[in-house]
Structure formats: C-alpha cells, structure tokens
Backbone of each chain as ProteinMPNN parsed JSONL, in Angstrom:
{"seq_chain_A": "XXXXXXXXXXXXXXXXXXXXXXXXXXXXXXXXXXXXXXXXXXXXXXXXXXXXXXXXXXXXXXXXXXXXXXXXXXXXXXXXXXXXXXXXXXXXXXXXXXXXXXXXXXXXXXXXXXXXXXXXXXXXXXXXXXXXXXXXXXXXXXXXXX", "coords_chain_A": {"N_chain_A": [[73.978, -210.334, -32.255], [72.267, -208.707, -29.726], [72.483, -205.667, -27.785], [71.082, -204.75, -25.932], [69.026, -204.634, -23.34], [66.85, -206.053, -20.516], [65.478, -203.994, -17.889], [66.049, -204.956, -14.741], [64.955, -206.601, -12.292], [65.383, -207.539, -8.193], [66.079, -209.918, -5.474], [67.092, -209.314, -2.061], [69.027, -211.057, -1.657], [70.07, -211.368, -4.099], [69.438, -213.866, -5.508], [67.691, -213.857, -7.126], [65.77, -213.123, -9.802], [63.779, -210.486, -11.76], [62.341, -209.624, -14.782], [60.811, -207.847, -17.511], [59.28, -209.143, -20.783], [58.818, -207.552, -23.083], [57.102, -207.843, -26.347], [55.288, -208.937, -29.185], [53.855, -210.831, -28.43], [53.052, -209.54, -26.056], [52.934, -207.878, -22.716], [55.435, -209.784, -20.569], [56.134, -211.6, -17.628], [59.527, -212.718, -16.951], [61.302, -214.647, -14.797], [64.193, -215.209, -12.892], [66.401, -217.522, -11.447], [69.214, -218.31, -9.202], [69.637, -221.65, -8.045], [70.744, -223.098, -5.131], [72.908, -225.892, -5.351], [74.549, -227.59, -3.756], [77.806, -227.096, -2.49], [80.244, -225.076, -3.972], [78.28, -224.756, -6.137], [75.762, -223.427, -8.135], [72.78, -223.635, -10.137], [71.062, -222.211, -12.492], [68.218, -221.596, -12.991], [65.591, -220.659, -15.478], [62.303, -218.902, -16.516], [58.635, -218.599, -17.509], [56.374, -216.523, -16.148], [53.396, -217.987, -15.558], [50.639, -216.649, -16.937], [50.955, -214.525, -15.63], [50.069, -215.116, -12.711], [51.682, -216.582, -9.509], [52.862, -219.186, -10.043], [55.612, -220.257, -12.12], [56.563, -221.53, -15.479], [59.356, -223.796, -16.483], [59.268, -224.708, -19.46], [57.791, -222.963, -21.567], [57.607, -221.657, -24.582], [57.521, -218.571, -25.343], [57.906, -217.35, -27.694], [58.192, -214.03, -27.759], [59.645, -212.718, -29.994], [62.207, -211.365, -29.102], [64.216, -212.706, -28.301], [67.494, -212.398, -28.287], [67.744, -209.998, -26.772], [66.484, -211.07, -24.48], [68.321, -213.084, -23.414], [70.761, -211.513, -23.569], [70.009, -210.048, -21.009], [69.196, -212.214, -19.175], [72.161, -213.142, -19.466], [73.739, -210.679, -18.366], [72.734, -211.346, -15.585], [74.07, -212.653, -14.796], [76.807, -211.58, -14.429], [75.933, -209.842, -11.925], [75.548, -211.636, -10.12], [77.975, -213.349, -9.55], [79.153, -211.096, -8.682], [78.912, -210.644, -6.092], [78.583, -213.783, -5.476], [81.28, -214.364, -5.176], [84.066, -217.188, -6.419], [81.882, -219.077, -7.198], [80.618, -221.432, -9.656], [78.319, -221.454, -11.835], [75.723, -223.554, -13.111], [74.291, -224.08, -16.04], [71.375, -225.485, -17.865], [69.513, -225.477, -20.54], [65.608, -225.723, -20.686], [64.426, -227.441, -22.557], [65.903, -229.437, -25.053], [66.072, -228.053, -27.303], [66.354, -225.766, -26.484], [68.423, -225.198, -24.89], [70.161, -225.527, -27.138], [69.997, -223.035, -28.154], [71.583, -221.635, -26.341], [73.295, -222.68, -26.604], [74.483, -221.919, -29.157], [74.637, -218.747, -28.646], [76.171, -219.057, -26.288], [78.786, -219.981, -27.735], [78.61, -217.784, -29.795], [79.448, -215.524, -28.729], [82.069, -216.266, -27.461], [84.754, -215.676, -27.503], [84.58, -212.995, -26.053], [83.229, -213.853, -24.16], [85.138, -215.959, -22.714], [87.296, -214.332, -21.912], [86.861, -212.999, -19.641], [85.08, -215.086, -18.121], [85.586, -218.623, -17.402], [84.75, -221.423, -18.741], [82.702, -224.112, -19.548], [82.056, -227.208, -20.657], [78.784, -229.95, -20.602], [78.67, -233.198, -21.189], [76.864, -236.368, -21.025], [78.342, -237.325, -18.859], [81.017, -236.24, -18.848], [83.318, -233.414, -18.265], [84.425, -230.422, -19.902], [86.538, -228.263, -21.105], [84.611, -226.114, -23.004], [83.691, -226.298, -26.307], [83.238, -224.939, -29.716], [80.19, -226.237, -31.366], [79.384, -228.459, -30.227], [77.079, -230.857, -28.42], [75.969, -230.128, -25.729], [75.08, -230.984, -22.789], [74.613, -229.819, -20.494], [75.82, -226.522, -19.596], [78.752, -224.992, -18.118], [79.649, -222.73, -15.845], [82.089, -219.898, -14.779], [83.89, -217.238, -12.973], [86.766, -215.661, -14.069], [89.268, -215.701, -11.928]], "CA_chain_A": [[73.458, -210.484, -30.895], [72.113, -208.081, -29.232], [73.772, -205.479, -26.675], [69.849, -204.339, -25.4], [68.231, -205.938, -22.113], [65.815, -205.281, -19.913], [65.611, -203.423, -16.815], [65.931, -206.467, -13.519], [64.628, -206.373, -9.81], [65.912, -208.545, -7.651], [65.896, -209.6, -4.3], [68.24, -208.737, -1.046], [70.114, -211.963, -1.694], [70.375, -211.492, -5.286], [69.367, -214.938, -6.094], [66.225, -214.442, -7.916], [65.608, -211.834, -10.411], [62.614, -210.579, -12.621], [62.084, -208.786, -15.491], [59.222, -208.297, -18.256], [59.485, -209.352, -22.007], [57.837, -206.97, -24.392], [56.741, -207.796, -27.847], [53.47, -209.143, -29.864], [52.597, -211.362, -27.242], [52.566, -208.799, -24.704], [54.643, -208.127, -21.536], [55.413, -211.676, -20.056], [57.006, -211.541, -16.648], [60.261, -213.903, -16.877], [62.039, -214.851, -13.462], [65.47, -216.515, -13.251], [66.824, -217.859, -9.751], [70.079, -219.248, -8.907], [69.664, -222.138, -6.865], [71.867, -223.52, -4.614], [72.546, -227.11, -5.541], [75.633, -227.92, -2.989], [78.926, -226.546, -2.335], [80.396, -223.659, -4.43], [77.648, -225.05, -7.172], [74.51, -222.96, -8.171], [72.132, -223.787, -10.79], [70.493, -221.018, -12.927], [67.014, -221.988, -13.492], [64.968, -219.489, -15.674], [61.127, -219.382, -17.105], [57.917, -217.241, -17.603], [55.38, -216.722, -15.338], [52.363, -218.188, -16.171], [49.725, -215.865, -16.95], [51.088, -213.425, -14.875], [50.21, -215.586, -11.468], [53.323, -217.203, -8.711], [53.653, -220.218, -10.891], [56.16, -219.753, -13.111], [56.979, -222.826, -16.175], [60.544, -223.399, -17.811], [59.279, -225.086, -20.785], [57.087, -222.572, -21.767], [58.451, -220.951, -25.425], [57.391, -217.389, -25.544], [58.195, -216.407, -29.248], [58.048, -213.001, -28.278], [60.321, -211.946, -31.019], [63.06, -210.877, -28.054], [65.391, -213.65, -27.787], [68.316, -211.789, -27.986], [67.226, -209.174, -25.376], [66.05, -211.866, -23.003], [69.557, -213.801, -23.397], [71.416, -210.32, -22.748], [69.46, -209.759, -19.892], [69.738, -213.393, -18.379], [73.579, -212.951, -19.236], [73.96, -209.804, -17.273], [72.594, -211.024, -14.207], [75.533, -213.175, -14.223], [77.628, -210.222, -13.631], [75.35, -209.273, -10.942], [75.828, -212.844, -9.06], [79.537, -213.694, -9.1], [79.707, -209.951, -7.698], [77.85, -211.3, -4.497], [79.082, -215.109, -4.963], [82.767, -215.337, -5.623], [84.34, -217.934, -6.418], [81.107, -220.082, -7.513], [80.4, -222.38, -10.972], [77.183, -221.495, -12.238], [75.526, -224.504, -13.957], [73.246, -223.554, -17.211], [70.891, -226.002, -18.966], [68.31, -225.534, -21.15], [64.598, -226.651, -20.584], [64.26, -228.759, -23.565], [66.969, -229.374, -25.939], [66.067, -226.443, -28.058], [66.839, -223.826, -25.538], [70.166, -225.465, -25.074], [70.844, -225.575, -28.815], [69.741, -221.972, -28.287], [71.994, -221.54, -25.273], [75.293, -223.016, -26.926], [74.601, -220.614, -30.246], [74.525, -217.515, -27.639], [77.819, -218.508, -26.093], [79.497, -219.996, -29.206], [79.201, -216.451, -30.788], [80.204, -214.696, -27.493], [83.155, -216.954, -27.004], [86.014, -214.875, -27.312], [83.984, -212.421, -24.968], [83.061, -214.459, -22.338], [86.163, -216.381, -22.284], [88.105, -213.08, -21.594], [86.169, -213.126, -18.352], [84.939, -216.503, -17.551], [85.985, -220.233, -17.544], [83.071, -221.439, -19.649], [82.916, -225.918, -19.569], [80.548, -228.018, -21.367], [79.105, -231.375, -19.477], [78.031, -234.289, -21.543], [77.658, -238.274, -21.448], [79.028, -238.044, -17.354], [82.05, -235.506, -18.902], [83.334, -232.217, -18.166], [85.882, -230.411, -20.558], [86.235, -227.296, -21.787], [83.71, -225.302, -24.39], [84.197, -226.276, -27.718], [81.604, -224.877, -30.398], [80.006, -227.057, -32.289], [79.523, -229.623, -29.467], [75.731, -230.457, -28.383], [76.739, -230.267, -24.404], [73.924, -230.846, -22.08], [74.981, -228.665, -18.932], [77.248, -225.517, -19.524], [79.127, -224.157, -16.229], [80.082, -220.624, -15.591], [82.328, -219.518, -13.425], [84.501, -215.844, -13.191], [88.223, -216.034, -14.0], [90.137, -214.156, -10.715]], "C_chain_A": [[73.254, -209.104, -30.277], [72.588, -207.429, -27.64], [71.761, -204.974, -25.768], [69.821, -205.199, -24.345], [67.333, -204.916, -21.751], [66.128, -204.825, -18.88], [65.143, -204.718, -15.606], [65.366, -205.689, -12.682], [65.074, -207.969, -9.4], [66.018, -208.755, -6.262], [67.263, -209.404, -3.448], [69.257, -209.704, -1.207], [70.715, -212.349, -3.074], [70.68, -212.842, -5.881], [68.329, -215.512, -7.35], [65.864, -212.863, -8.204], [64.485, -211.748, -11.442], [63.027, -209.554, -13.688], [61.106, -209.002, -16.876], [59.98, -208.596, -20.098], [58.552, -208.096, -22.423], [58.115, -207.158, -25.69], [55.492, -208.238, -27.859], [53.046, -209.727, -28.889], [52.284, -210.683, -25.982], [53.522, -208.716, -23.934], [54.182, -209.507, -20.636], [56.815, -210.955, -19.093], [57.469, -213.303, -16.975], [61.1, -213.625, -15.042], [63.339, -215.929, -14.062], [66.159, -216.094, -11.866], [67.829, -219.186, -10.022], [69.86, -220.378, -7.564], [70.793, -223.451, -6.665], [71.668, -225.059, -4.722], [73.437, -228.003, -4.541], [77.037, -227.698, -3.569], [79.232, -225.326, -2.989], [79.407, -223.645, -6.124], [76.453, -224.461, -7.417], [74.044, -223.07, -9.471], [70.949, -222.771, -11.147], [69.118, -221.577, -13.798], [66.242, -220.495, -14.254], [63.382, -219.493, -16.697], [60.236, -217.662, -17.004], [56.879, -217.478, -16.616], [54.462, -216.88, -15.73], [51.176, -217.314, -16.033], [49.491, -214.98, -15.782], [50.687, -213.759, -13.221], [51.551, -216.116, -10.488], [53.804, -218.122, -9.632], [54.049, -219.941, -12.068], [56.573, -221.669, -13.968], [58.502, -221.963, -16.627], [60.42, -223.861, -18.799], [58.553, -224.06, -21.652], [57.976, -221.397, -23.429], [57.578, -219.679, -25.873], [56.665, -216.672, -26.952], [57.711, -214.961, -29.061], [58.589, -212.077, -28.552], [61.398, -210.842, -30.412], [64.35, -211.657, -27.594], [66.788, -213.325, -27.426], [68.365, -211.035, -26.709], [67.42, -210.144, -24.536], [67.645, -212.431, -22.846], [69.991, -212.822, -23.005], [71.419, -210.127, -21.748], [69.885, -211.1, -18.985], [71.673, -213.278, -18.074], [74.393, -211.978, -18.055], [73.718, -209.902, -15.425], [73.854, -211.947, -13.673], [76.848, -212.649, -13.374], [77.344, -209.813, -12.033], [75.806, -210.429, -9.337], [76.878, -213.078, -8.866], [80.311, -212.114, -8.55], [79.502, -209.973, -6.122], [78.44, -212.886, -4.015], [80.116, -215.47, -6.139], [83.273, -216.157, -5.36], [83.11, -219.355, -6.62], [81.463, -220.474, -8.421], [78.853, -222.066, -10.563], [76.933, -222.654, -13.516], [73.845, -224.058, -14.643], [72.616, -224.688, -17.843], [69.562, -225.612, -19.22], [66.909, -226.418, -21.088], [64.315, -227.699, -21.253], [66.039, -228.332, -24.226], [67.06, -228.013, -27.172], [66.828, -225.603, -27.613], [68.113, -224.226, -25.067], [70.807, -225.359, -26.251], [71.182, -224.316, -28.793], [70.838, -221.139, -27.21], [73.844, -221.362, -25.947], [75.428, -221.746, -28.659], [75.017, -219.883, -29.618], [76.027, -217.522, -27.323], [78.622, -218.933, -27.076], [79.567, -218.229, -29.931], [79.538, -215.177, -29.746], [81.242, -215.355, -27.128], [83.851, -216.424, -26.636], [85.682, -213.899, -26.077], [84.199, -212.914, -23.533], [84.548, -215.208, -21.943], [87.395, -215.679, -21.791], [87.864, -212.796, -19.928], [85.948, -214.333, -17.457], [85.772, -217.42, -18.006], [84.613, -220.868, -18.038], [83.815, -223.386, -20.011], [81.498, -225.991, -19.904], [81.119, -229.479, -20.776], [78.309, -232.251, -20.582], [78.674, -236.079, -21.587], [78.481, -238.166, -20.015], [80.737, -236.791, -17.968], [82.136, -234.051, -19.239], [84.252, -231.852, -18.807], [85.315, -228.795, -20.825], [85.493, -226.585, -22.655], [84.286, -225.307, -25.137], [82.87, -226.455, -28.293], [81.841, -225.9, -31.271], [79.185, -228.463, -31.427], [78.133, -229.619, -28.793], [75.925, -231.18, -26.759], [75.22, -230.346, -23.86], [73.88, -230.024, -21.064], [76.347, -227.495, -19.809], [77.686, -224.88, -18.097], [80.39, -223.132, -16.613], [80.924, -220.272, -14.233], [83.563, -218.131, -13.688], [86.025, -216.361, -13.265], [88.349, -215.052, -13.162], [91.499, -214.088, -10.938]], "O_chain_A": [[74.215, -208.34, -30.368], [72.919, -208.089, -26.656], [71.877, -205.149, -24.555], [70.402, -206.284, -24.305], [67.044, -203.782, -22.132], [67.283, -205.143, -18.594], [64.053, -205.289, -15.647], [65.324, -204.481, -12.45], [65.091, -209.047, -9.993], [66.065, -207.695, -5.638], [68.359, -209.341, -4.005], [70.404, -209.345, -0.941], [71.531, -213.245, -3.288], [71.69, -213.113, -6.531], [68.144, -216.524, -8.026], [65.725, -211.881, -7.474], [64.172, -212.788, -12.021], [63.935, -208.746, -13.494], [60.721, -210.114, -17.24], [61.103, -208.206, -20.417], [57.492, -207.912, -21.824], [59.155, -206.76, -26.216], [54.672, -208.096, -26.951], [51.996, -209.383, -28.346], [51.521, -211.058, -25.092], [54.652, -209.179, -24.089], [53.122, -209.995, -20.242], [57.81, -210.293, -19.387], [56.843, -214.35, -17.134], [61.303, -212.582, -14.42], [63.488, -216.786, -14.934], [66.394, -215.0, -11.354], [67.675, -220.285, -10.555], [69.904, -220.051, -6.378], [71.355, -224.265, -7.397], [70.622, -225.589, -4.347], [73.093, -229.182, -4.464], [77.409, -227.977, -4.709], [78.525, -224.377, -2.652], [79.651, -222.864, -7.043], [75.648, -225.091, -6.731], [74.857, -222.593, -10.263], [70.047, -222.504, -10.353], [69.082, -221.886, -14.989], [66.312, -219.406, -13.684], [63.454, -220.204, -17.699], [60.565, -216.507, -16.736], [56.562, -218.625, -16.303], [54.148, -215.981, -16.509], [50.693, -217.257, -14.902], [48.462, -214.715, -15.16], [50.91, -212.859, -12.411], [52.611, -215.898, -11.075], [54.952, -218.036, -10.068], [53.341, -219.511, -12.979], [56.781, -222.696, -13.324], [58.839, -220.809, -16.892], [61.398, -223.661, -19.519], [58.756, -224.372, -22.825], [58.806, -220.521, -23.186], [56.889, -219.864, -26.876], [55.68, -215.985, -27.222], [56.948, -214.498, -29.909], [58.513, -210.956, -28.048], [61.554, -209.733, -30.924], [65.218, -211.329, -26.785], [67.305, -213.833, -26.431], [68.972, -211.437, -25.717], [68.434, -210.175, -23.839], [68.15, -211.975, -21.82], [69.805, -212.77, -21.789], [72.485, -209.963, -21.155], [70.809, -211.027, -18.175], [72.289, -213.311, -17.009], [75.247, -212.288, -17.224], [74.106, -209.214, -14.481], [74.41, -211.965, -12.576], [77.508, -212.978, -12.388], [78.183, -209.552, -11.171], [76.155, -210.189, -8.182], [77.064, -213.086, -7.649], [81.469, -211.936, -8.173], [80.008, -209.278, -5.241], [78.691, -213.254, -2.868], [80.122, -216.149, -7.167], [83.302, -216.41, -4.155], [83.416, -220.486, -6.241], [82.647, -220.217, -8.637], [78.289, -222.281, -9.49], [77.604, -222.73, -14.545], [72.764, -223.832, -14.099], [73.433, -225.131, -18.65], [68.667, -225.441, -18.392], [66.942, -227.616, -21.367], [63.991, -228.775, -20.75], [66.885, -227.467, -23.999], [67.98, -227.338, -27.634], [67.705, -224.893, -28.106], [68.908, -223.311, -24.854], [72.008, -225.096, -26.313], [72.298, -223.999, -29.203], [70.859, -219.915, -27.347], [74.835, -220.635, -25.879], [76.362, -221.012, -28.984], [76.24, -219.994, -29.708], [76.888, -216.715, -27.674], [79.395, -218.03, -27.397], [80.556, -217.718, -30.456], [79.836, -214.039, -30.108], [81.532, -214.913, -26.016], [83.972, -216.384, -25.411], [86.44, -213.955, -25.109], [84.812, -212.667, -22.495], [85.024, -214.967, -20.833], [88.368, -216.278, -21.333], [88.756, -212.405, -19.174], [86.471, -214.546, -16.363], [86.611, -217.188, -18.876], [83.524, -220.624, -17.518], [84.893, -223.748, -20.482], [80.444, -225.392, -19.689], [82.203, -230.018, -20.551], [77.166, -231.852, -20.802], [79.705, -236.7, -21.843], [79.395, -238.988, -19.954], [81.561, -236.723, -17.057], [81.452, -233.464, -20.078], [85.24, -232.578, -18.696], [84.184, -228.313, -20.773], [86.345, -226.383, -23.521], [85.328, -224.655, -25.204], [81.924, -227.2, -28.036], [82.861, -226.371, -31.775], [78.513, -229.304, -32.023], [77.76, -228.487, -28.486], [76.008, -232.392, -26.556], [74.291, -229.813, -24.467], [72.794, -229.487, -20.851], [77.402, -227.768, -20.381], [76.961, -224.395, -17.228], [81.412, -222.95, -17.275], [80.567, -220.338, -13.057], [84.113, -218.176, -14.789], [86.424, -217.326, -12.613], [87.889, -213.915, -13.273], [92.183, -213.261, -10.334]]}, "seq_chain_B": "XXXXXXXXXXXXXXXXXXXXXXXXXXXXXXXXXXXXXXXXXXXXXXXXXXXXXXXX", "coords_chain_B": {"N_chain_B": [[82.67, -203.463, -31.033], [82.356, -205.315, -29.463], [83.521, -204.348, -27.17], [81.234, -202.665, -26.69], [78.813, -204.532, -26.295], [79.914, -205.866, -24.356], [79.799, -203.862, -22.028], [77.624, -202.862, -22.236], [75.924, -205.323, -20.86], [77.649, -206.233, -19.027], [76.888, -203.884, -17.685], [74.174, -203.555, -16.749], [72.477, -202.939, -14.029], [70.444, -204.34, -11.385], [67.415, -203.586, -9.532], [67.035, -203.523, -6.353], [64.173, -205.026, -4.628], [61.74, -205.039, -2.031], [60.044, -206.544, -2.075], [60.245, -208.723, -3.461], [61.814, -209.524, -1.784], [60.502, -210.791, -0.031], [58.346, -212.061, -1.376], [60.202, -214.263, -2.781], [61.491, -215.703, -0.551], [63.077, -217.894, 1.138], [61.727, -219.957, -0.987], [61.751, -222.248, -3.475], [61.861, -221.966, -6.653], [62.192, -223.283, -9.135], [61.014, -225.899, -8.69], [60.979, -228.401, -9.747], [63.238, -228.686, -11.517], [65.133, -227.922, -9.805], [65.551, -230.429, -8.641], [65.684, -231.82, -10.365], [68.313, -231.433, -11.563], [69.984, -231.698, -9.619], [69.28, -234.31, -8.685], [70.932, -235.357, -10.888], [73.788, -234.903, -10.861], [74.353, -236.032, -8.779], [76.175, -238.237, -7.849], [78.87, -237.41, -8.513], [81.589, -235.887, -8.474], [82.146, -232.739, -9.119], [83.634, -230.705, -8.317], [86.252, -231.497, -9.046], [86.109, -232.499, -11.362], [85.625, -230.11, -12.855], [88.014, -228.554, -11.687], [89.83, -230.385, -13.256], [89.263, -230.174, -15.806], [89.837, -227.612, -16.427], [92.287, -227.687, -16.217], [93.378, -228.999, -18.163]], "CA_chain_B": [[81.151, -203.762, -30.97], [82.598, -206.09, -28.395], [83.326, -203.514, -25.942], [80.257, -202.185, -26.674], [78.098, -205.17, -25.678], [80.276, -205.931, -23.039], [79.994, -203.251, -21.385], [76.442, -202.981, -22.288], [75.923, -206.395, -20.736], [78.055, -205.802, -17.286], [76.192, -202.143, -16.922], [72.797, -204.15, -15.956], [71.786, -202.87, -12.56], [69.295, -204.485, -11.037], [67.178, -202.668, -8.657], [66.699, -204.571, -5.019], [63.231, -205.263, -4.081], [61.652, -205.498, -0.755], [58.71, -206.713, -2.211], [60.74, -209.925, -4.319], [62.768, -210.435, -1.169], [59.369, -211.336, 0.817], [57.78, -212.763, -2.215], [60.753, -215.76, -2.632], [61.804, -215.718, 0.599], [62.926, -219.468, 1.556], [61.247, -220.688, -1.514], [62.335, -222.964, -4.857], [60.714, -221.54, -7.298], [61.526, -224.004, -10.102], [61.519, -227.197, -8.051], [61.593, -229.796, -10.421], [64.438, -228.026, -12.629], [66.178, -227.731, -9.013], [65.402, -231.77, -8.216], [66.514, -233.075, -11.466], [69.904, -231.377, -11.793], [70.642, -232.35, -8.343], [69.716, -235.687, -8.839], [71.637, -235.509, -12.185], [75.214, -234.802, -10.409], [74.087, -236.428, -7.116], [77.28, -239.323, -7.176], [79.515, -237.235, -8.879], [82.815, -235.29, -7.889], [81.909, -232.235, -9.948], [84.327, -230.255, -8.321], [87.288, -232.716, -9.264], [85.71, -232.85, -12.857], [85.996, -228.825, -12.959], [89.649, -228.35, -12.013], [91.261, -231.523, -14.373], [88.583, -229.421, -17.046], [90.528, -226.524, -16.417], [93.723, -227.928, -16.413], [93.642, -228.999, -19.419]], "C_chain_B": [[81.604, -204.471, -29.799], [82.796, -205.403, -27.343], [82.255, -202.862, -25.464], [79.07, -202.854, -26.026], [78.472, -205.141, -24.395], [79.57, -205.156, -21.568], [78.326, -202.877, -21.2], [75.283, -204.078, -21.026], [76.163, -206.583, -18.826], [77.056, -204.776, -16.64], [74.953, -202.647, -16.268], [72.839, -203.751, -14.652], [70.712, -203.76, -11.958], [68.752, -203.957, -9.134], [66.598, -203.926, -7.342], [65.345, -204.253, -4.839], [62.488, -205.602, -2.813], [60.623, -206.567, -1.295], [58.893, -208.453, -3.114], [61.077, -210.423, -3.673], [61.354, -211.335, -0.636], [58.333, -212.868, -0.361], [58.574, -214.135, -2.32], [61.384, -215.737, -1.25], [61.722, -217.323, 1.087], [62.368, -220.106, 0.257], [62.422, -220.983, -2.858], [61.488, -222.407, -5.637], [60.414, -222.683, -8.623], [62.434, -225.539, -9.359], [62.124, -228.601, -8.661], [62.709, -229.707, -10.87], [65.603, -228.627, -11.157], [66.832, -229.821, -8.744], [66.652, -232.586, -9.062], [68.298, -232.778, -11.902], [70.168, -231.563, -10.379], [70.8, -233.66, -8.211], [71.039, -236.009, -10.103], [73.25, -235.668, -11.52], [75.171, -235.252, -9.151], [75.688, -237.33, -6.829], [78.717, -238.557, -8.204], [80.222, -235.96, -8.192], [82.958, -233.956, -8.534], [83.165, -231.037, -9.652], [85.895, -230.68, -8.859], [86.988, -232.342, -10.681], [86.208, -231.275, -13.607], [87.755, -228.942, -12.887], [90.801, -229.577, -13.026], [90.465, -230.631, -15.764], [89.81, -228.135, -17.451], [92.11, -226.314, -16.364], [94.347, -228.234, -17.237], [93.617, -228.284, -20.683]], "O_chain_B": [[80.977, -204.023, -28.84], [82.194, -205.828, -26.357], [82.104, -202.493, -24.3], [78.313, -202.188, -25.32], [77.835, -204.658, -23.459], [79.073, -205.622, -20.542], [77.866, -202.637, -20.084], [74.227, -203.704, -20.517], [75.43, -206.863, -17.877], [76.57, -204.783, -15.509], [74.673, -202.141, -15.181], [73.488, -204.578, -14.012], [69.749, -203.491, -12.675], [69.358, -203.962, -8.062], [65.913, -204.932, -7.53], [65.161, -203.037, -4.878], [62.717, -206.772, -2.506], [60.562, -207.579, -0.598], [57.939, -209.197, -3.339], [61.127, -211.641, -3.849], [61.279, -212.534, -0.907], [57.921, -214.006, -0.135], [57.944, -215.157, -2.044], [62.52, -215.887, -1.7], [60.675, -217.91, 1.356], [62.616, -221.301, 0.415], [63.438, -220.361, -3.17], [60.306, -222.348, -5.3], [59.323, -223.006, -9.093], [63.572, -226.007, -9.393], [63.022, -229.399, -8.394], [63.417, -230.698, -10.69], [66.537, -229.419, -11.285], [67.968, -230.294, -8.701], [67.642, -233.291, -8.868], [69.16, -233.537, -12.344], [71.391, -231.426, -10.401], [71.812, -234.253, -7.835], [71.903, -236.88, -9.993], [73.84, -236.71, -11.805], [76.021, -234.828, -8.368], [76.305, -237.142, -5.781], [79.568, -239.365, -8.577], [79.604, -235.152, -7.498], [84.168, -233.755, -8.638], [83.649, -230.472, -10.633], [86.637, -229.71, -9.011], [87.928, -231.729, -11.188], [86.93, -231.196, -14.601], [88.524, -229.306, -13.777], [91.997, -229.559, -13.317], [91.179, -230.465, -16.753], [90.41, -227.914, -18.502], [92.85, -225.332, -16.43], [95.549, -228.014, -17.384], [94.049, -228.82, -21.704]]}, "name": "protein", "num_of_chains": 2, "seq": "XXXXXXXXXXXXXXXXXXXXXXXXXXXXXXXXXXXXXXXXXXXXXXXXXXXXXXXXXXXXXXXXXXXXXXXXXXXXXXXXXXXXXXXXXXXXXXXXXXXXXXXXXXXXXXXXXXXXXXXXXXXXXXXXXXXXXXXXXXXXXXXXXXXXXXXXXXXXXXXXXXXXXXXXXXXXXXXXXXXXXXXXXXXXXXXXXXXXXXXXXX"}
C-alpha cells in the first residue's frame, strides 16, 4: 500500500476536499465531502468530477492506475477531520460493492495501523460489531480513539 | 514501514480555499449518496449500536 497521496484543498469548514488524480487517463478532479447525516454521525461521500464540470458521480471507476494514492489521500483527510470534529463516527461505504470490497482490503491490511488510532466497526444485515477481516460489511465507521 | 506510512498519511495538509469555501457553500454535493444512507439508518439507534460494538 502505498505511503504517496496527493496534495488536498479544502474548504473553511473542512468538510469538502479536492484533489486531482494523475495517470493514463489524465488528471481527474476527485472531491470527497463529509456530510452531516445527524448527531455526532458524518458520512464520507467521495467521487470524480465529471468531465471536469460541478457535477461530480460516485459510481464512476476511474482506472487511473492510482488506487493506492487515491485511498492514501482519502485516508489522510480523515486525520484532517476528526482534528476539526472530535468526538465524531465517520461512516464509509462504497459506491458499488466493488469499491467496498476495495475499501475493506485497504483497511484489512492497515488494521493494526488504524486500530492503534481509531475504533474501526463494520455494519451489516441491521448489525454493528467490531472489524473483522474477511467479513463483506456494507458500512464501515471511523471514529478517533481519545 | 508502518511509521513510515503513518506518518506519511497524518502529514497531509490540506491547503484552505476561499474559492472551495464559496464554491460548496450550503450545498450536498453527493445528494443521493447523502439520501440513501440517511434513509438507510433513519429508525435506528446507531449510537446505542456503536457503544455495545465497542464494548465488546
């Protein structure tokens, strides 16, 4: 896995952050915005902008040969948000089932990592439990150990 | 290597924008995404579900 990312911008409320992909297909502006879903709960939506106009898709699969990077980068802004909103649960799912498959690989082989830091829960089937790899979770939630 | 990402990982800056704040300013950007996981946990106690998660 890769320790690389990209360089973010972000706005004054550090809810919504950009940054560009580069490889073969070119630079592809991605955005990813926490939004507030109720109470100490925020939902980390993230996609590409479509042909470089406002509307941005999250199904939209890239392939440009960066996945790592982009995951790094998404990961880091995590850092950036529970420095601004402590004491949240960030809730992670993947657009399709892929990019969750792709999601639970990522933290499955950062486990030990992130769990040094975070409280890391997988939600499926109406239940919430702890992160255990292997397990094909539909929601993951994030939140900082204090 | 693990300290190495880590730290790699945390170091991310990201630079504030006037020009991003104005741009989402009040807006959803990915509405449906926002809709459907809201509806998704709409009758549920998620905070409740978190701390017995974590208690165990």
């Amino acid at each position: 896995m890769g320790k690389d990312k990209y360089s973010l911008e972000t706005d004054e409320n550090n809810l919504v952050f950009e940054f560009y992909s580069e490889g073969p297909k070119g630079k592809i502006l991605k955005i990813i915005e926490y939004q507030h879903i109720g109470g100490r709960f925020y939902n980390l939506a993230f996609g590409d902008s479509i042909n470089m106009t406002k509307d941005f898709d999250d199904f939209i699969r890239t392939d440009n040969k960066d996945t790592d990077k982009v995951l790094s980068t998404v990961a880091s802004t995590l850092y950036i948000f529970f420095e601004h909103y402590q004491g949240t649960i960030v809730i992670a799912e993947g657009s399709t089932r892929s990019r969750t498959r792709l999601y639970r690989r990522y933290l499955s082989a950062f486990l030990e990592l992130i769990e040094s830091e975070f409280n890391l829960l997988g939600e499926l089937n109406g239940k919430t439990e702890r992160f255990r790899k292997g397990i094909d979770y539909k929601f993951f939630l994030i939140s900082q150990k204090i | 290597m693990k300290k190495e990402v880590k730290s790699s990982i945390k170091g991310n800056n990201a630079k504030i924008s006037a020009e991003l704040t104005k741009k989402y300013s009040g807006k959803i950007i990915f509405k449906d995404k926002f809709e459907r996981v809201k509806a998704y946990f709409k009758d549920r106690d998620l905070e409740s579900e978190v701390i017995d998660a974590l208690s165990n």
